[in-house]
C-alpha positions in Angstrom: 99.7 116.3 92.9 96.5 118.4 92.7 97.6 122.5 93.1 94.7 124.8 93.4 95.9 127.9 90.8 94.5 131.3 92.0 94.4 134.0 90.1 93.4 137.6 89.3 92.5 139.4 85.9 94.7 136.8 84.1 95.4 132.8 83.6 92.9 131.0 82.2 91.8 134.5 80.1 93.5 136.1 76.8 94.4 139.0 78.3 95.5 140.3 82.2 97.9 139.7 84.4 100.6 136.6 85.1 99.0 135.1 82.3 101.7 134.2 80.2 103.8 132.6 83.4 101.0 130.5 84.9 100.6 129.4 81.0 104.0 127.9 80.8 104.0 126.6 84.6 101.0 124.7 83.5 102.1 123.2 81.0 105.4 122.5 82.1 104.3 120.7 84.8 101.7 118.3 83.2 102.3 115.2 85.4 100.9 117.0 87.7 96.9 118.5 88.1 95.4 122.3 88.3 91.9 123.8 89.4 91.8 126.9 88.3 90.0 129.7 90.4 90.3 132.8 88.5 88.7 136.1 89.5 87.9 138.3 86.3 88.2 142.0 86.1 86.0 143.2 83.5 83.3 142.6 80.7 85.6 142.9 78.2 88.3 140.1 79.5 85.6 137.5 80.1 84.4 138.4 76.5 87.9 137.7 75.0 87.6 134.9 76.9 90.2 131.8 77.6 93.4 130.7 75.9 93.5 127.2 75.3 93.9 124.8 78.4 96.4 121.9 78.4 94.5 118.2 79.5 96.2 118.6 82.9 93.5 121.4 84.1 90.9 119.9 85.4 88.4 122.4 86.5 88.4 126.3 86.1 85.3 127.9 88.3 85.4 132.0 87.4 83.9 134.9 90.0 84.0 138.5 88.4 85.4 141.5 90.8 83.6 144.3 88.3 80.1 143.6 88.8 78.4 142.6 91.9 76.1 139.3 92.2 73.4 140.1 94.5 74.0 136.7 97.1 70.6 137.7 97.9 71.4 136.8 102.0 68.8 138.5 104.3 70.9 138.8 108.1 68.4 138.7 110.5 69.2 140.4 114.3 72.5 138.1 115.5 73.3 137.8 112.4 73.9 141.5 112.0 75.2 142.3 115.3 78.3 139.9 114.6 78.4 141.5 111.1 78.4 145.4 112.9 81.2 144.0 115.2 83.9 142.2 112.7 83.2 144.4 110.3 84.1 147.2 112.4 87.0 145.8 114.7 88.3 145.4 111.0 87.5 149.3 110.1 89.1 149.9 113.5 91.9 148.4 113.0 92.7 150.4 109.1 92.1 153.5 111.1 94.4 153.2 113.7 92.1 153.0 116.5 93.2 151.3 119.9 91.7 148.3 120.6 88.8 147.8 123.0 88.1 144.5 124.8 84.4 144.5 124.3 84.5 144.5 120.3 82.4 141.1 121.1 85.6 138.9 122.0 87.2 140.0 118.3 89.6 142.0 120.5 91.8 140.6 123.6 92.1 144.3 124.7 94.6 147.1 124.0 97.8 145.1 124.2 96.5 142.3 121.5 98.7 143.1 118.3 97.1 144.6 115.7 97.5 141.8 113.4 95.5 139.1 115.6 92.9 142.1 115.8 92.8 142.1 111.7 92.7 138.3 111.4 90.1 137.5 114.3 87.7 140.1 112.4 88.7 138.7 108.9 88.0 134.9 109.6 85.2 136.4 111.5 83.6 137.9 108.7 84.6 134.6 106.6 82.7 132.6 109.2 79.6 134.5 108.9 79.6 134.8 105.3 79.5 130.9 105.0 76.6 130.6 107.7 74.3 132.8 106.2 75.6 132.4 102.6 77.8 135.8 101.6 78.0 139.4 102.7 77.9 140.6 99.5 74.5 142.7 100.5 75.8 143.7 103.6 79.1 144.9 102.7 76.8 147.3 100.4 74.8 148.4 102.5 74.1 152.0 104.5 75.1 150.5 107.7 78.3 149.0 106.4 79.3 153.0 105.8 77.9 154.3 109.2 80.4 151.4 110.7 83.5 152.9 108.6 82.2 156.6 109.6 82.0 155.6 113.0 85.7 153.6 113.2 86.7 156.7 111.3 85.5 159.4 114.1 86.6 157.1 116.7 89.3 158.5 119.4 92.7 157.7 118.3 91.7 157.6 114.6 94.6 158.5 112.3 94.3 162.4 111.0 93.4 160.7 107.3 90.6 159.1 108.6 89.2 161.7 111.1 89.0 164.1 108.0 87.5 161.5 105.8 84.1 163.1 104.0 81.4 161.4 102.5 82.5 160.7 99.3 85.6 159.3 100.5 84.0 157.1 103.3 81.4 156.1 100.3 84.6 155.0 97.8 86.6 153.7 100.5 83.6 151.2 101.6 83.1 150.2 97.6 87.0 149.3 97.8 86.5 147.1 100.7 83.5 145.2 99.3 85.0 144.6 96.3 88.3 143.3 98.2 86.5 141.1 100.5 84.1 139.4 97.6 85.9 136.3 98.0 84.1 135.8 101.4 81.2 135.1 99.4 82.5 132.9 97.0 81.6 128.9 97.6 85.3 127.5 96.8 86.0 126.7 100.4 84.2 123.1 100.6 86.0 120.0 100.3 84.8 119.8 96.8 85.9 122.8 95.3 89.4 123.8 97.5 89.5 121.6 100.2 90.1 118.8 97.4 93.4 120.3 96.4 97.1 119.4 98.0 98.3 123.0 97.9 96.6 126.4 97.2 99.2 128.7 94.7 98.3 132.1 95.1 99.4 133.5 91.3 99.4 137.4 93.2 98.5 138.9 96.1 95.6 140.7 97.2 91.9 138.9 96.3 93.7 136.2 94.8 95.9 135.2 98.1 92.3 136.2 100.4 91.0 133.2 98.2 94.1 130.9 99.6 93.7 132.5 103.3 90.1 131.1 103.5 91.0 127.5 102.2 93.3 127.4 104.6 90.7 128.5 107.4 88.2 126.3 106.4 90.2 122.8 105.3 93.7 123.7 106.0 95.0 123.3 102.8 98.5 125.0 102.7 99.1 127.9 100.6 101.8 129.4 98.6 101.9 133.1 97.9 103.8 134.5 94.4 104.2 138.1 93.7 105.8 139.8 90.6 104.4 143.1 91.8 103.3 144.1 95.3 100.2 145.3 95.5 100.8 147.6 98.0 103.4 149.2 96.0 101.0 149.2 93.0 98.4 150.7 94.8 100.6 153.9 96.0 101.4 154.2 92.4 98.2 154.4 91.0 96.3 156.1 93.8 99.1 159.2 94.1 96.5 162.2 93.1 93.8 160.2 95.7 92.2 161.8 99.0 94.3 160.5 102.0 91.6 158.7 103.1 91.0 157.1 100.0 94.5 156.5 99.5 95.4 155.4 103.3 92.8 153.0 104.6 93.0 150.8 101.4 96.6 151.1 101.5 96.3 149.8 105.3 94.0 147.3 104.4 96.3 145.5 101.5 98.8 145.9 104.0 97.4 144.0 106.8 95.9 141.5 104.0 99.6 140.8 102.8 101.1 140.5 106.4 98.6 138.2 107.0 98.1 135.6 103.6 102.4 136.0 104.5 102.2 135.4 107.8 100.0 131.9 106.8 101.7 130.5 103.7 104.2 127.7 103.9 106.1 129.8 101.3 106.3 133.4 99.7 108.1 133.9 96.0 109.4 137.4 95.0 110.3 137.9 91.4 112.9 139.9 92.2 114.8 141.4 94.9 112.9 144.8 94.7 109.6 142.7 95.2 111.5 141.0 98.1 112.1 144.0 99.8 108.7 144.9 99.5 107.3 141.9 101.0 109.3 142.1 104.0 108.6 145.6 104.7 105.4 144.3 104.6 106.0 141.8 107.3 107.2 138.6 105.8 108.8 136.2 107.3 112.8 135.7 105.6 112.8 132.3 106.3 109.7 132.4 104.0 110.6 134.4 100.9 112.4 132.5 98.1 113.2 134.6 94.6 111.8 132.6 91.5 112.4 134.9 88.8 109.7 135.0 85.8 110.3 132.5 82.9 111.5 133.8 79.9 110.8 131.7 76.6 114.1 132.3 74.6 113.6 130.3 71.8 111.7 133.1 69.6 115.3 134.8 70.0 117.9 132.3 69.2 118.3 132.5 65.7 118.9 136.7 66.3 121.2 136.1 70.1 123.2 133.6 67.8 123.8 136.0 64.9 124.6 139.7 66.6 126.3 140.5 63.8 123.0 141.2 61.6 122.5 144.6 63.3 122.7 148.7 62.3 125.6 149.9 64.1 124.3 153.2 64.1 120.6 152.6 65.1 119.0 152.7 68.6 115.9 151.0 69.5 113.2 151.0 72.5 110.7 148.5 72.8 107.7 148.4 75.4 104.5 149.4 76.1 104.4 153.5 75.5 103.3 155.0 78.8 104.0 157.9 80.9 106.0 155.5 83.2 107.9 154.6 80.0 109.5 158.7 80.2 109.8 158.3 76.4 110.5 162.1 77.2 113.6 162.1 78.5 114.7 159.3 75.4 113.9 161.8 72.9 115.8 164.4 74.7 118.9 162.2 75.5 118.7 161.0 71.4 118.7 164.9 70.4 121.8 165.3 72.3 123.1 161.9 71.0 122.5 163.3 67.4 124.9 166.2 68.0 127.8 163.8 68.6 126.8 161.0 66.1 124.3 162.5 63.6 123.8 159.3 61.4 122.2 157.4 64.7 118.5 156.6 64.2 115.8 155.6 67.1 113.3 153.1 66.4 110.7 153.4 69.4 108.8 150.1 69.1 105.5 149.8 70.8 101.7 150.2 71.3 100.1 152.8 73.5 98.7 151.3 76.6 95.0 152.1 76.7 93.7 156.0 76.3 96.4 157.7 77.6 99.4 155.4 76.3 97.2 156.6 73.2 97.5 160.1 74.4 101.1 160.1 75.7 102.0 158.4 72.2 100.4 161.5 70.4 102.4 164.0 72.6 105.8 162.3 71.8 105.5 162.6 68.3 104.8 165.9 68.2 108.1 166.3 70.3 109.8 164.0 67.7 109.0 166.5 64.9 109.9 169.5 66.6 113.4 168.0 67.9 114.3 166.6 64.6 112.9 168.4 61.6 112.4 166.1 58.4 115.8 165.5 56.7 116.0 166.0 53.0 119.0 165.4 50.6 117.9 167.9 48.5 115.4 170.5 47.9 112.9 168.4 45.7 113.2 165.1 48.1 110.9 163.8 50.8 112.5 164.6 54.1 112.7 161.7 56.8 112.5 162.0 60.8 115.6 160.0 62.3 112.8 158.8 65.1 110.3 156.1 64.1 107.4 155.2 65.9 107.0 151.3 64.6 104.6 148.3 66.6 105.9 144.9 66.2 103.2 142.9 64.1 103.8 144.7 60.8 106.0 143.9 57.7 108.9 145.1 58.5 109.0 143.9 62.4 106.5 140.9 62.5 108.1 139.8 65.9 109.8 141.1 69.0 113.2 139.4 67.6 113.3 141.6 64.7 113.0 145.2 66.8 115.7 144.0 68.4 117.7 142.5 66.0 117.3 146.1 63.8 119.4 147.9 66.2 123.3 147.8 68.1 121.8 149.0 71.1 118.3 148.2 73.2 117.5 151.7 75.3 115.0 151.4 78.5 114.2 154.7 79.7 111.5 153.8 82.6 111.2 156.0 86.0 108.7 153.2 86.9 109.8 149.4 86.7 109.0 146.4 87.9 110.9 143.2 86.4 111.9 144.2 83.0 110.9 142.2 80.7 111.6 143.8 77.7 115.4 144.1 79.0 115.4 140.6 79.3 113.8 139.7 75.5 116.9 142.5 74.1 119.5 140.4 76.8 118.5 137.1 75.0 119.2 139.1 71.6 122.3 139.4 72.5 122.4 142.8 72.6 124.7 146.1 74.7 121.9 147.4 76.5 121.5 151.3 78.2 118.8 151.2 81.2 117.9 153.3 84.3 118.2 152.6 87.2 114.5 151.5 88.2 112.9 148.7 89.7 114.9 145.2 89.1 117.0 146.5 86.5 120.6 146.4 88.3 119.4 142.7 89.9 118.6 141.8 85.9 121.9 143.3 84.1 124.1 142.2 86.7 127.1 144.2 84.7 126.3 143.0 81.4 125.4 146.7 80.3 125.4 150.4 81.6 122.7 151.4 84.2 122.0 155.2 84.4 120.1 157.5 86.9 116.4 158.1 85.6 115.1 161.2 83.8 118.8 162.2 83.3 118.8 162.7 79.5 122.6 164.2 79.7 123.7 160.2 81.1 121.3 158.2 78.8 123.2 160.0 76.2 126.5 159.6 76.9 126.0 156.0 78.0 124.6 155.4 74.2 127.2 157.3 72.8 130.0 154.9 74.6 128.5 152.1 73.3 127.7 153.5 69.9 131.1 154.6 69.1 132.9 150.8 70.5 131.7 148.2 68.4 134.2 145.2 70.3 132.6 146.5 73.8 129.2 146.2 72.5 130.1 142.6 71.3 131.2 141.7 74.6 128.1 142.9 76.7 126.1 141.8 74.6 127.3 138.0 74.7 127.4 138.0 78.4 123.9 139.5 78.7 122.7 136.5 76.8 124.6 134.0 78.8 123.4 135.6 82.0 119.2 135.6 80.5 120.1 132.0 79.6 121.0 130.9 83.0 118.7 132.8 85.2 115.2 133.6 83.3 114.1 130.7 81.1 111.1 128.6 81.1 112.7 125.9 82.9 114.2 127.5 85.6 111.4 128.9 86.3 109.2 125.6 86.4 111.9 123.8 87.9 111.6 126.0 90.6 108.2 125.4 91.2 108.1 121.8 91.4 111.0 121.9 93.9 108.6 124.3 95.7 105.3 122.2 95.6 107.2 119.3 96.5 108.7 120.9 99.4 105.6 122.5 100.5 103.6 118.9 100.3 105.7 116.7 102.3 106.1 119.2 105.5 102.0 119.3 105.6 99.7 117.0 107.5 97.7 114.5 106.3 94.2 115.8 105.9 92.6 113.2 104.7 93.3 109.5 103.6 93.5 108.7 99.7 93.0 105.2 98.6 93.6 103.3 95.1 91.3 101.0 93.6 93.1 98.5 95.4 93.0 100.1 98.7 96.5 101.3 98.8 97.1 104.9 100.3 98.1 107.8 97.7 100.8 110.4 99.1 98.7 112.8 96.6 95.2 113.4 95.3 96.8 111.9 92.4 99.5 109.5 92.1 102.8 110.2 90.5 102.2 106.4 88.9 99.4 107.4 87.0 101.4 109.3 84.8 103.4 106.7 83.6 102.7 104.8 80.3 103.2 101.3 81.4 101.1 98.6 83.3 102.0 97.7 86.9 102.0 94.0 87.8 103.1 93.7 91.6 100.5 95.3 93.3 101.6 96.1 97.1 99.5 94.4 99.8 96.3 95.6 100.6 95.6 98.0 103.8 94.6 95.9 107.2 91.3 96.7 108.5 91.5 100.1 110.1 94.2 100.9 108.5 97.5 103.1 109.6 96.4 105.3 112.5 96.5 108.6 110.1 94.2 107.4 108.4 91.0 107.4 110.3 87.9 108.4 108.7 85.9 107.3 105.7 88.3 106.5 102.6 88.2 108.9 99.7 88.9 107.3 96.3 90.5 108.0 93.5 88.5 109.5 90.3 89.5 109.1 86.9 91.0 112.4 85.7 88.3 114.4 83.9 88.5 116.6 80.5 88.7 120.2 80.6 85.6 122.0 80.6 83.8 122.8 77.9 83.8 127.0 78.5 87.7 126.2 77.7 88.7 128.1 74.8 
């Protein structure tokens, strides 16, 4: 089977998003073929550039989102008429204005649905982005903003938009351009997509737009997975925003996921949180299968089959240190945890996330040293903090294993989750865990340790104290934990999973096209299953009659020797 990867800001690069899980699907799945269409987000992640690619990828073709290339496409008078009316049936429809039937037959009038209205001006746009070879000039241009500020003053406008000034109509218009790039991208022709059995959207967003247009343009079916919404990440990093800026993208990713939803054979959640999300967000039920992320545990056998290695009277967090993290509220919580149990150290484990992880990781220790002043035996010793600020990588924690395995009890402290993996890494320790109650935590423990409210210091404490002070109870959470991370978030489930998926998906679709050997026999896949296997097949099967089967009219495609991976693969 041939899948069609898509992806955004991660897989095939060093750094980004879903890049570890696409990684391991890869390469678990090596009988079977991936091209690789990977949108990158920055200078700096094309410069770190790609992690080594198994034999099984076959092609990787790259589009950056953080600079523009100029498609240099002149529309001439039709041309930009249709562009004027998609493009703003399509602002129309973010700004909540009724529908009109003379939006040049984009519109079936006021009682079409709004969704039809989004995806006949969508494809619209697509359509005339292929005939005149992109829009990426004319999603840039003046008149693009006059059509937003127009949709945007229209009658029946949402208050947001009617209030939208300049500036905001200017940043909301960059947004959509930069969302609708893949309109100008040339994946779509039976050489590039259309050569693939299955388009697997890694996220949603650009990356699924990139399967919505295969399928529009070659029907090749498309998968959607999601391990965070982007709808629910862009309320979350857009909360100080103007409502306009923060509303009609929000509409927009909305409409986009109900649609690349409302198209793909199936929709994976990796977690129940995410799956609530996506039906909010229209998705079918029948749709939505929960794959969670796969979990190497290997790194943390030798610690999850040896608890007994650990300080009884030592706490540790690990993570990324960020606001969201509420490192805060832990140091609080430990101060009062200090008054009960005053031999109990903290170990926070991590490295700031950019400039103001860097800053937030400044601010918690100074609160460190003013909660707990330097302890000193004696009046000419060197005083020690019971809080340690530590990143795994150094001599005395050279792996994630090791935080863990320094402490009784793994503490998360997050307000803002989404599937937790460092819960899962401590789980796979084998270790009693205290979280709050965020995100996919609860779906994750599943009783194997105590879940408390967030930014409730008072609970975190006492939680940790429980567990501090009952050594057998730790013992016992801490065994199931690991047998429940075993059984639910490893590599393999995860892969098998997938294949079951992609299997699934490929024999409910139609036969686009017909396949032949080199000795005229017809191949279920763009690449046989056979081919795969290390031995030499003597019966060969009787040729195809002349004609052939009915399905497969049409010129005869013919198998190519796999190729190497390219040579930008690094």
């Amino acid at each position: 089977m041939r899948i069609g990867l898509l992806t955004e800001g991660g897989y095939p690069y060093v750094s980004g998003d879903a890049r570890l899980w696409c990684d391991r699907l890869v390469h678990g799945l090596a009988q079977h073929e991936f091209d690789v269409y990977a949108l990158s987000r920055s200078q700096h992640q094309e410069d770190e550039g790609w992690i080594p690619l198994p034999p099984n990828v076959r092609r990787v073709r790259t589009a950056p989102l953080w600079m523009v290339e100029d498609d240099e496409a002149v529309l001439g008078r039709r041309a930009r008429r249709r562009f004027a009316e998609c493009f703003g049936e399509l602002a129309a429809v973010l700004c909540g204005t009724p529908g009109s039937a003379s939006a040049g037959g984009l519109s079936g009038g006021a009682s079409t649905p709004e969704a039809d209205r989004f995806a006949s001006a969508l494809y619209g746009l697509a359509e005339l982005a292929r005939e005149e070879g992109g829009l990426v000039g004319a999603l840039r241009s003046e008149a693009a903003v006059r059509t937003l500020e127009r949709a945007c003053r229209a009658p029946g406008a949402q208050r947001a938009a009617r209030e939208a000034r300049v500036p905001d109509l200017l940043a909301v218009a960059a947004h959509l351009e930069r969302a609708l790039r893949p309109l100008s991208l040339d994946w779509y022709e039976n050489e590039g997509l259309g050569a693939v059995d299955l388009c697997h959207a890694a996220s949603g967003g650009t990356a699924a737009l990139s399967g919505l247009l295969a399928r529009h343009f070659t029907g090749v079916p498309l998968m959607v997975t999601e391990y965070g919404v982007r709808l629910r990440t862009h309320y979350l990093t857009t909360p100080d925003a103007p409502p306009a800026v923060r509303s009609l993208p929000a509409a927009f990713q909305s409409r986009l996921a109900a649609e690349a939803y409302g198209q793909a054979e199936v929709v994976t959640a990796g977690n129940t949180h995410a799956r609530r999300w996506q039906e909010r967000c229209g998705a079918d039920r029948e749709k939505l299968r929960t794959v969670y992320p796969g979990m190497d545990a290997r790194p943390f056998t030798e610690v999850g089959e040896s608890p007994d290695g650990a300080d009884p009277d030592t706490l540790v967090w690990v993570g990324r240190v960020e606001p969201a993290r509420d490192l805060v509220s832990l140091l609080h919580a430990f101060a009062e945890i200090r008054k009960q149990e005053p031999r109990t150290r903290l170990r926070i484990v991590g490295a700031p996330a950019g400039p103001e992880g860097a800053a937030y990781l400044g601010h918690c220790r100074t609160l460190a040293a003013q909660l707990f002043p330097d302890e000193a035996e004696g009046p000419h010793a060197a005083g020690d903090n019971p809080v340690s600020f530590e990143e795994v990588g150094g001599p005395d924690l050279p792996a994630a294993a090791d935080a863990y395995a320094s402490g009784a009890v793994t503490v998360l402290s997050s307000v803002v989750e989404g599937f937790p993996l460092s819960l899962v890494e401590a789980m796979l320790c084998g270790r009693a865990t205290v979280s709050t109650d965020v995100g996919a935590v609860v779906e994750v423990i599943g009783g194997t340790g105590l879940v408390v409210p967030p930014r409730n210091p008072r609970a975190l404490a006492e939680a940790c104290v429980a567990l501090l002070r009952d050594p057998e109870r730790r013992a016992r959470l801490g065994a199931a934990a690991r047998a429940r991370a075993l059984e639910l978030f490893t590599v393999e489930q995860n892969i098998e999973a997938f294949h079951g998926i992609y299997l699934e998906i490929v024999s409910r679709a139609p036969v686009r096209r017909c396949l032949l050997d080199g000795a005229g026999e017809p191949l279920p896949f763009a690449v046989p299953a056979e081919a795969h296997v290390p031995v030499r097949w003597t019966a060969a099967s009787p040729r195809l009659t002349r004609g052939g089967p009915g399905w497969a009219a049409g010129s005869p495609v013919r198998a190519t020797t796999p190729a190497p991976a390219p040579e930008g693969a690094r």
